[in-house]
C-alpha positions as CSV (number, residue, x, y, z in Angstrom):
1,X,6.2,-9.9,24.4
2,X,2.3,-10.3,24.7
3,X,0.7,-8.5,21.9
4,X,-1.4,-5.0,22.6
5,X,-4.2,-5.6,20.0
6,X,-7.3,-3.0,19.6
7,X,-9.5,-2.5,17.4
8,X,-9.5,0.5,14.8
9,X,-12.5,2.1,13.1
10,X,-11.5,0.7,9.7
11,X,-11.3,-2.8,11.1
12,X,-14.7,-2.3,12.9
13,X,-15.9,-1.9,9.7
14,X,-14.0,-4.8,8.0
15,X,-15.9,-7.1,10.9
16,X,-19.1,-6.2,10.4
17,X,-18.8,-6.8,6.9
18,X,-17.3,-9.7,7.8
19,X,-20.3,-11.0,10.1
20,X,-22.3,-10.8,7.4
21,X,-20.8,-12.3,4.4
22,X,-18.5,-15.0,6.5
23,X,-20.4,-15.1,9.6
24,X,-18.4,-13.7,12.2
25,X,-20.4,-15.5,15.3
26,X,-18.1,-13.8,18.2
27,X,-19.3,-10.1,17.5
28,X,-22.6,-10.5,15.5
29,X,-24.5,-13.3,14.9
30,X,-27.6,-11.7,12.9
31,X,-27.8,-10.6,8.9
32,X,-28.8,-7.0,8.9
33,X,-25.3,-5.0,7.6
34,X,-26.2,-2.0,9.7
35,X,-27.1,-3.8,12.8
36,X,-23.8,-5.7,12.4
37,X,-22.2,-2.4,11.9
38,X,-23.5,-0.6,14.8
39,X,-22.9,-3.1,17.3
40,X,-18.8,-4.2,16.0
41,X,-18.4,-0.5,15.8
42,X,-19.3,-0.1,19.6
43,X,-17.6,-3.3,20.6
44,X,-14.5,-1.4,18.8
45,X,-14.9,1.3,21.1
46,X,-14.8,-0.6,24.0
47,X,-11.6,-1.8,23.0
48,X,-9.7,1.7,22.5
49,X,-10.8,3.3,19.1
50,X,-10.3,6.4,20.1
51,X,-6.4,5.7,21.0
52,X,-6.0,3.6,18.2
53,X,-7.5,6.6,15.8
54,X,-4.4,9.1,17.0
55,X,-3.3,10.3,13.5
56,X,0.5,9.3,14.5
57,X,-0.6,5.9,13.5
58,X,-1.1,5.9,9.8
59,X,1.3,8.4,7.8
60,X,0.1,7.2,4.2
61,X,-3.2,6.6,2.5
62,X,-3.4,2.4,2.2
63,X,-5.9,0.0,0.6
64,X,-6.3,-3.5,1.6
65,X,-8.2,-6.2,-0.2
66,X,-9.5,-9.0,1.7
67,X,-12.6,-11.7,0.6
68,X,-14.4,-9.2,-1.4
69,X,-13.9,-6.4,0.8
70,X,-11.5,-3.0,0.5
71,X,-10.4,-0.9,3.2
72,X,-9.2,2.9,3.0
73,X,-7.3,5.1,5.1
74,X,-6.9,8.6,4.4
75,X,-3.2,10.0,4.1
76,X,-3.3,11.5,8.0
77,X,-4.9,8.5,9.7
78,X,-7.7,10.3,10.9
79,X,-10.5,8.7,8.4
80,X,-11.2,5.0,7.2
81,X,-13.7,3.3,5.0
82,X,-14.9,0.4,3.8
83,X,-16.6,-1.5,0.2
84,X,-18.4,-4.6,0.5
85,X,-18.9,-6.7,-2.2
86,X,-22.6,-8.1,-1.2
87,X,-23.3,-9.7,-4.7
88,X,-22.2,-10.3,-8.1
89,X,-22.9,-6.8,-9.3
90,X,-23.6,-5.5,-5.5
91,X,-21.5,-3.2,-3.3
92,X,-22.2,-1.1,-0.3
93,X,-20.0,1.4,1.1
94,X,-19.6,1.8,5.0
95,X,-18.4,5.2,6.7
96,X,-18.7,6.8,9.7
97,X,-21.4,4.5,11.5
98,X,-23.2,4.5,8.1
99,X,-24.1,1.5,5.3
100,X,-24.9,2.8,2.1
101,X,-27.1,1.7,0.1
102,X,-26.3,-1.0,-2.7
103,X,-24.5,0.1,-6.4
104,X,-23.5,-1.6,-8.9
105,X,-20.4,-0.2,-8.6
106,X,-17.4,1.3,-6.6
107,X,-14.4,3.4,-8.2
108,X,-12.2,6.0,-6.9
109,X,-12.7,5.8,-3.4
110,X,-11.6,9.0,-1.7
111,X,-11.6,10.5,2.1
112,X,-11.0,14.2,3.0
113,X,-7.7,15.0,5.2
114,X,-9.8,14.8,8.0
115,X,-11.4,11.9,7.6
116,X,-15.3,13.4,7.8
117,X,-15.7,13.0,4.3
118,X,-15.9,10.5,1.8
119,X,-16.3,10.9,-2.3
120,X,-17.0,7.8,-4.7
121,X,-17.9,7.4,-8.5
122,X,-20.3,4.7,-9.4
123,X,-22.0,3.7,-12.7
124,X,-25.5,4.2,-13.3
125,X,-28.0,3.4,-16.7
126,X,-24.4,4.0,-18.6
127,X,-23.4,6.7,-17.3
128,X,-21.5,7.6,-13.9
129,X,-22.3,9.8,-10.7
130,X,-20.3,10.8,-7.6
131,X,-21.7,10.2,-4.6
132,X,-20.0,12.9,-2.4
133,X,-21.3,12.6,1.7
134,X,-24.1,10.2,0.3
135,X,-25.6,12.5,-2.3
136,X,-25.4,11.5,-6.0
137,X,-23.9,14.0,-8.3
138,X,-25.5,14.5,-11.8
139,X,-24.8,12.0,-14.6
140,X,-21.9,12.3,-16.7
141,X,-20.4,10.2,-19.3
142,X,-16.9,9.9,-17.6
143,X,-15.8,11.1,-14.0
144,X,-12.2,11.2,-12.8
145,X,-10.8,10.7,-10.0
146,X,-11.8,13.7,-7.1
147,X,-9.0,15.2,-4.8
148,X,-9.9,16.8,-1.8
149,X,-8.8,20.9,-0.6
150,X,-6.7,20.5,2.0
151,X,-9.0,22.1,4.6
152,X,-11.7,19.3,3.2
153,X,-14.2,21.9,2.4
154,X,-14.1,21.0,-1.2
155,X,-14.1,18.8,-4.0
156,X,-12.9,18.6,-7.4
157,X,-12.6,16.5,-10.2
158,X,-13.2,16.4,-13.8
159,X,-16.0,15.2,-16.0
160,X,-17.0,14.3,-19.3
161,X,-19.7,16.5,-21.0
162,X,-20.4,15.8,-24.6
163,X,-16.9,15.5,-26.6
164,X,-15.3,18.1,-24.0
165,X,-13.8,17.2,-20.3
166,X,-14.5,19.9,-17.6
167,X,-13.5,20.9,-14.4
168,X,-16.1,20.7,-11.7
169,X,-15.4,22.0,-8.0
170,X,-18.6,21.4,-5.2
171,X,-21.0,20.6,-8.6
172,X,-20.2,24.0,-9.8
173,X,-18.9,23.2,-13.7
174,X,-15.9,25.6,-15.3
175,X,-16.2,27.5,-17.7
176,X,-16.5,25.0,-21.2
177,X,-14.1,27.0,-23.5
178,X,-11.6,25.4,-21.5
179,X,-10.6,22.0,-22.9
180,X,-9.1,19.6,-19.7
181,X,-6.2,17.0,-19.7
182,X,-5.2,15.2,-16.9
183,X,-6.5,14.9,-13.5
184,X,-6.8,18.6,-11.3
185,X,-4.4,18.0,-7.8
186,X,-4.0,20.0,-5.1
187,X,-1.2,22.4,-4.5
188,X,-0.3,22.1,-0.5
189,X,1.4,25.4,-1.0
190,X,-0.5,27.2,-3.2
191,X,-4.2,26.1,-1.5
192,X,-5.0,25.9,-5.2
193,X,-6.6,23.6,-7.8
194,X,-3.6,22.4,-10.6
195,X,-4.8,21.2,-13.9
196,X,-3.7,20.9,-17.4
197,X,-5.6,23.4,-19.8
198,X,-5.9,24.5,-23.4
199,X,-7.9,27.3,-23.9
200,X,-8.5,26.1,-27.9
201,X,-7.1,22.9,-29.6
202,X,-4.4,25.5,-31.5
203,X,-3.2,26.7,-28.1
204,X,-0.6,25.8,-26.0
205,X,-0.8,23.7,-23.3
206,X,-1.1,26.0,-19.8
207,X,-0.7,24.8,-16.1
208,X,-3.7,26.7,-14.0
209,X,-4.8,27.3,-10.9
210,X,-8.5,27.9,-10.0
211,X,-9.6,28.7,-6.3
212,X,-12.6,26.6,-5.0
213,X,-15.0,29.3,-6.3
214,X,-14.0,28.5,-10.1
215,X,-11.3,32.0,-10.4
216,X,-8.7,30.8,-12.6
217,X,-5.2,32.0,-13.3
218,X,-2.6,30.7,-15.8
219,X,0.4,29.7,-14.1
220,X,2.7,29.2,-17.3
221,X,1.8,28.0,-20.9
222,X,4.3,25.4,-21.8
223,X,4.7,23.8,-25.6
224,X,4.4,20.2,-23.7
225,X,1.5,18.1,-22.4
226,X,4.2,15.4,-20.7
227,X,4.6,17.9,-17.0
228,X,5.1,15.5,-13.8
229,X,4.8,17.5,-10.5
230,X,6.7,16.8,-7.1
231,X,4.0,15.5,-4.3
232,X,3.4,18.8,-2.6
233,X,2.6,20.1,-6.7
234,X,4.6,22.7,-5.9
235,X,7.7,22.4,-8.4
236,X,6.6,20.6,-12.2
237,X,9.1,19.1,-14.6
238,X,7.9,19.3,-18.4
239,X,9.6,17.0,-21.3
240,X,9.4,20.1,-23.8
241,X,10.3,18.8,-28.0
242,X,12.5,21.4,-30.5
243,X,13.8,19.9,-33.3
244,X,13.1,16.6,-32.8
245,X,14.8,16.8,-29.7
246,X,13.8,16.5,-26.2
247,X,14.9,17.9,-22.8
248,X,13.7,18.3,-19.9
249,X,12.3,22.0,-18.2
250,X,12.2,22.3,-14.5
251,X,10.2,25.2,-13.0
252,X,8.3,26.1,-9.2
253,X,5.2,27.3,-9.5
254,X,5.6,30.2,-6.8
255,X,8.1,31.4,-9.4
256,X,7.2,30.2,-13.1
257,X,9.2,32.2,-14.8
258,X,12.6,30.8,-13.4
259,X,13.4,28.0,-15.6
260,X,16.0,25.3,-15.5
261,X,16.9,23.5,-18.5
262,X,18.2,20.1,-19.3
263,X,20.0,18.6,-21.5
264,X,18.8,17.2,-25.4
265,X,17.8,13.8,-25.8
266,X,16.2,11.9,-28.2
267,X,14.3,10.2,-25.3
268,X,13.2,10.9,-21.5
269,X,11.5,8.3,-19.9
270,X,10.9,7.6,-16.1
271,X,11.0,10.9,-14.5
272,X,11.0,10.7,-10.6
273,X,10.9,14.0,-8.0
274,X,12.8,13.5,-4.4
275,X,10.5,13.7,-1.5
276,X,11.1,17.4,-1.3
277,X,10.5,18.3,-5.0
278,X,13.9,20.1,-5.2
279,X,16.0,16.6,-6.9
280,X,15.1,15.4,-9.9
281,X,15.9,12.1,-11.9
282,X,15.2,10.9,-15.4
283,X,16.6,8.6,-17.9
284,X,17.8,9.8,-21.3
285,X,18.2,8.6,-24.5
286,X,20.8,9.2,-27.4
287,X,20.5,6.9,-30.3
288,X,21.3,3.4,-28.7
289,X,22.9,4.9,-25.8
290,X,20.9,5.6,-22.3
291,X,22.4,7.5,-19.2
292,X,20.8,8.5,-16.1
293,X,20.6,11.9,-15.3
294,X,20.4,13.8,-11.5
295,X,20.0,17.4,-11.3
296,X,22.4,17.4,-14.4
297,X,24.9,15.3,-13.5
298,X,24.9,12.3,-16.4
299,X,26.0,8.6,-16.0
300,X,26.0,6.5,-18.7
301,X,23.6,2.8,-18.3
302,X,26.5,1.0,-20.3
303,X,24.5,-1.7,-22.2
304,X,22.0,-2.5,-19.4
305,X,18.7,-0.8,-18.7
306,X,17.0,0.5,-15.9
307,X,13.9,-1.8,-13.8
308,X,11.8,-0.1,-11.8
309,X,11.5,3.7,-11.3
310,X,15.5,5.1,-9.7
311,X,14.9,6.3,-6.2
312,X,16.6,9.7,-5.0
313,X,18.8,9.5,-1.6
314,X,17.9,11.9,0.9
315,X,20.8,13.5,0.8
316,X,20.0,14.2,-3.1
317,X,23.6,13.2,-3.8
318,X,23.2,9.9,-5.4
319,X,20.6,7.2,-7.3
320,X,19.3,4.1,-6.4
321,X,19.0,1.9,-9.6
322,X,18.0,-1.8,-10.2
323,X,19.5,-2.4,-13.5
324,X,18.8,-5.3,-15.6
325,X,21.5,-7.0,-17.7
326,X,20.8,-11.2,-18.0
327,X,19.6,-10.5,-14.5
328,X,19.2,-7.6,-12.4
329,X,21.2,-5.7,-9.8
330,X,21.7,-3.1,-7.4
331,X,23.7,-0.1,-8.9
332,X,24.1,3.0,-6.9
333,X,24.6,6.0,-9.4
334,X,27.0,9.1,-9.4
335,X,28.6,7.5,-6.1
336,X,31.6,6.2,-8.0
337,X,33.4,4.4,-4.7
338,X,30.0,2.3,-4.5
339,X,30.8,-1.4,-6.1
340,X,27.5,-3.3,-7.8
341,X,25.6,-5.2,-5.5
342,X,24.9,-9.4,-6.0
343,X,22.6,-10.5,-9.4
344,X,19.4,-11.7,-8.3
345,X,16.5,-13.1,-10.4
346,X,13.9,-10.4,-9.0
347,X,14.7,-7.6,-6.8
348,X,11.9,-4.9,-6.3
349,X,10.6,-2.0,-3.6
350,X,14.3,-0.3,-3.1
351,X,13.9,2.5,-0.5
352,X,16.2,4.8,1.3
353,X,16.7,4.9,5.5
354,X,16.1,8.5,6.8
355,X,19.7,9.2,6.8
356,X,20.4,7.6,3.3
357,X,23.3,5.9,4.8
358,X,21.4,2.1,4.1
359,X,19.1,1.1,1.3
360,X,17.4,-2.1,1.1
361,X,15.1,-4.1,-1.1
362,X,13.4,-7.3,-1.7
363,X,15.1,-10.1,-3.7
364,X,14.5,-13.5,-5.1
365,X,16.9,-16.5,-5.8
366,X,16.2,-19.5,-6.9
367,X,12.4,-19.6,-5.6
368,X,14.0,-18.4,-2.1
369,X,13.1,-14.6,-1.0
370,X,14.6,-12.1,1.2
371,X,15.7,-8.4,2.1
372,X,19.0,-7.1,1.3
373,X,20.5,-3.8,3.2
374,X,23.4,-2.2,1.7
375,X,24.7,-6.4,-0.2
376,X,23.7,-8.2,2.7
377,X,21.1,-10.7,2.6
378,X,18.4,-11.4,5.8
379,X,17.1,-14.8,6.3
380,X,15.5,-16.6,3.0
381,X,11.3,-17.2,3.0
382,X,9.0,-18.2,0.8
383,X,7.6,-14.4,0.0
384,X,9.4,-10.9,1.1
385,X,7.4,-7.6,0.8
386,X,6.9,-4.1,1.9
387,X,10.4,-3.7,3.6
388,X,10.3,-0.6,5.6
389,X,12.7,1.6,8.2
390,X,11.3,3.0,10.7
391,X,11.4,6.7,11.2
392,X,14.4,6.7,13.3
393,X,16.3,4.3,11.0
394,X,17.2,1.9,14.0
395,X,15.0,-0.7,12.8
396,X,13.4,-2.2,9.9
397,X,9.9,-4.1,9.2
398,X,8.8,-6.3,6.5
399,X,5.8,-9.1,5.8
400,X,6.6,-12.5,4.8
401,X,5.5,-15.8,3.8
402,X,6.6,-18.9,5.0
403,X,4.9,-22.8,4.4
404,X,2.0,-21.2,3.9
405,X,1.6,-18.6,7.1
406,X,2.2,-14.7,6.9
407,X,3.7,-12.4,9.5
408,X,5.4,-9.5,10.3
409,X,9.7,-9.5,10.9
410,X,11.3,-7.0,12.6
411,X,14.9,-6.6,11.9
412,X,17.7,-4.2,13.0
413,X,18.9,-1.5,10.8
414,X,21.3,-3.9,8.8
415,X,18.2,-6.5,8.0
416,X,19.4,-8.9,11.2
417,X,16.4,-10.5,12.6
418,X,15.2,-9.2,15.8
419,X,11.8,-10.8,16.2
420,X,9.1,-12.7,14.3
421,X,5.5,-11.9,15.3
422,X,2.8,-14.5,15.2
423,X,1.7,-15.8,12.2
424,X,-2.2,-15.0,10.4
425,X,-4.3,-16.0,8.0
426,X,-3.5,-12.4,6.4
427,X,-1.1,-9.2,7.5
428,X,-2.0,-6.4,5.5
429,X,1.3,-3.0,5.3
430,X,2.7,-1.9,8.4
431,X,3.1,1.4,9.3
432,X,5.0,3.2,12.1
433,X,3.5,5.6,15.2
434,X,5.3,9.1,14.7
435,X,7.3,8.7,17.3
436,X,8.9,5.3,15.7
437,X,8.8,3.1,18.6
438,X,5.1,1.1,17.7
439,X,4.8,-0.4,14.3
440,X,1.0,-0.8,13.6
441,X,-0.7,-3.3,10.9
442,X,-3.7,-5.5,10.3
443,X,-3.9,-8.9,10.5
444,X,-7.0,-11.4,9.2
445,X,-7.4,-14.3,12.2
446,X,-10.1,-16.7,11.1
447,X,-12.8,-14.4,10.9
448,X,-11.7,-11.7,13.1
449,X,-9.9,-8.4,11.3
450,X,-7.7,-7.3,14.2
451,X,-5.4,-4.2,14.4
452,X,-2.0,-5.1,16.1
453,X,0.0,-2.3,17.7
454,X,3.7,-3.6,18.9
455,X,6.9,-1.7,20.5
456,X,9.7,-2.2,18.2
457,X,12.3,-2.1,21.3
């Protein structure tokens, strides 16, 4: 199949950073950054950015890091930019056809849902500013990170004034007798401002809401400062303590007031929401005793403990586990006709297929690494990662690593094989077009950044 390769606005940017600090003779063969950066950028058109920008193509906000350079894609696709490191203590920032000028710093990185806008905290005479469109906030002695309304009118993060943190929304600070924890997030359903307040340090801990113009309402005071929210923010989960003991109190914040409570424990660790926000998972702890716990069904670990976070099924029926005894292994929870999967030295990324009728993950054995859907194992490399189905389920993608050359694999729904692409100095995560027939991903060739779009059939 011949390849369909075009260049995207984030990888315009990643060569013209490139012809500068690696020398990128086929596009640019001058010194000035926004020369080099006007003239890849056009040569990027040429080649299709405007098809290549369709939002379809990126699903999920990405960073990749590549000689001394980061990429960032906003969660719709629509918006990408780029840090250069131009120095020891030097960075630049490019976005939309523009080159900063040069900090001594880049933190927190973050584009608007539609791409037009780009916030960014750097340090300056010990202190710290965000730069929000290219103008530098006032000073502060700490800044969080800033989150975006969904509409991408406005900003908000939090700051550190003094001993106290504050809420600031579009420069405009909150009201001070308000003492901040956490970082504020956006509600998608609420189109409102969630953060963590006390209103003294005798008070209890409240989740609010505060509208872009600073009104604030108090959503529910709750005796815990330990509240994880689902990834809309719309339903929270709070480890609440009486008597010594813990449990955990699930609540939406449309309706506050409707609680659901779980059972005590003398420990909750590793709580993890569903994709919907409606299934929730946790593991609990009674003396030396720990069980996993789904919507309030309870399964005991039985001597072995739990790796990496437990991943709901979409169907909200059953758990994904890795489980560590001498080594670790597949366990899939409250599905009692579902036998243990193979010991492996490593396993790591277990996801879910649309449907939930396959899982997979990455494993290692003996040095040797591969994917594994539902026990069986695809063919051994040198490095496995990012294992991914496509939306459809039919197929599934994954980078690997082999004697030294990196490349994309496409496999069937069971982890078969279908095709190896060419290998490249670098392929940075894959993601699928929405209709899940392209998968989409970067690759590093020499020095040319190129975005690869290929047809999965």
């Amino acid at each position: 199949m011949k390849p369909n390769i075009a260049y995207s606005l984030a990888h315009a940017l990643l060569l013209c950073v490139l012809a500068v600090t690696i020398g990128c003779d086929s596009y640019h063969t001058g010194t000035n950054l926004e020369t080099a950066f006007r003239y890849t950028t056009a040569v990027s058109e040429r080649a299709g950015i405007l098809e290549i920008l369709e939002p379809a193509l990126l699903d999920s906000a990405s960073a990749a890091e590549s000689d001394g350079l980061t990429s960032y894609f906003n969660e719709t696709g629509t918006g990408a930019a780029s840090v250069v490191k131009t120095g020891p203590s030097s960075f630049r920032v490019l976005h939309k056809h523009k080159v900063s000028g040069e900090y001594a710093g880049v933190e927190s990185v973050t584009l608007s849902p539609d791409g037009r806008r780009l916030a960014f905290v750097i340090p300056e005479n010990g202190k710290f500013r965000m730069v929000i469109d290219g103008r530098m906030g006032r000073p502060f002695e700490q800044i969080g990170s800033p989150v975006f309304t969904p509409d991408s009118r406005h900003l908000a993060y939090k700051v550190k004034s003094g001993a106290l943190w504050r809420l600031i929304v579009d420069e405009k600070l909150a009201d001070e007798r308000f003492l901040v924890y956490g970082e504020p997030r956006m509600s998608k359903g609420l189109s409102r401002i969630i953060i963590m307040e006390k209103a003294s340090e005798q008070s209890p801990y409240a989740i609010v809401a505060y509208t872009s113009d600073l009104k604030r309402t108090v959503i529910k005071e709750i005796p815990a400062q330990d509240v994880y929210f689902d990834q809309d923010v719309m339903t929270a989960a709070a480890i609440v303590v009486k008597d010594n003991k813990k449990r955990v109190v699930v609540f939406t914040l449309r309706e506050p007031g409707t609680v659901r409570e779980g059972a005590e424990f003398d420990e909750i660790t590793q709580l993890v929401f569903d994709k919907t926000g409606r299934s929730l998972a946790y593991v609990g702890q009674k003396g030396a005793e720990k069980y996993l716990v789904l919507d309030g069904q309870i399964e005991p670990l039985s001597g072995a403990s739990l790796g990496e976070h437990p991943v709901i099924s979409p169907n909200q029926k059953s758990l994904g586990t890795v489980l560590v005894t001498d080594l670790v292994y597949y366990h899939q929870a409250f599905m009692p006709q579902a036998s243990d999967e193979k010991k492996y030295d490593a396993i790591n990324e277990l996801t879910f297929a649309p449907d939930g009728r396959r899982h997979v993950y990455t494993a290692e054995k003996k040095g040797r690494c591969f994917v594994v859907v539902n026990g069986k194992e695809g063919p051994p490399f040198d490095r496995v990662v990012s294992p991914r189905f496509s939306p459809d389920g039919r197929f599934l993608t994954y980078r690997a690593r082999q004697d030294g050359k990196r490349f994309l694999v496409v496999a069937d729904a069971d982890g078969r094989m279908i095709r190896r692409h060419p290998a490249f100095d670098m392929v940075f995560e894959q993601v699928y077009t929405a209709d899940g027939k392209s998968v989409a991903y970067g690759v590093k060739d020499g020095n040319k950044l190129a975005w690869r779009v290929e047809k999965l059939d």
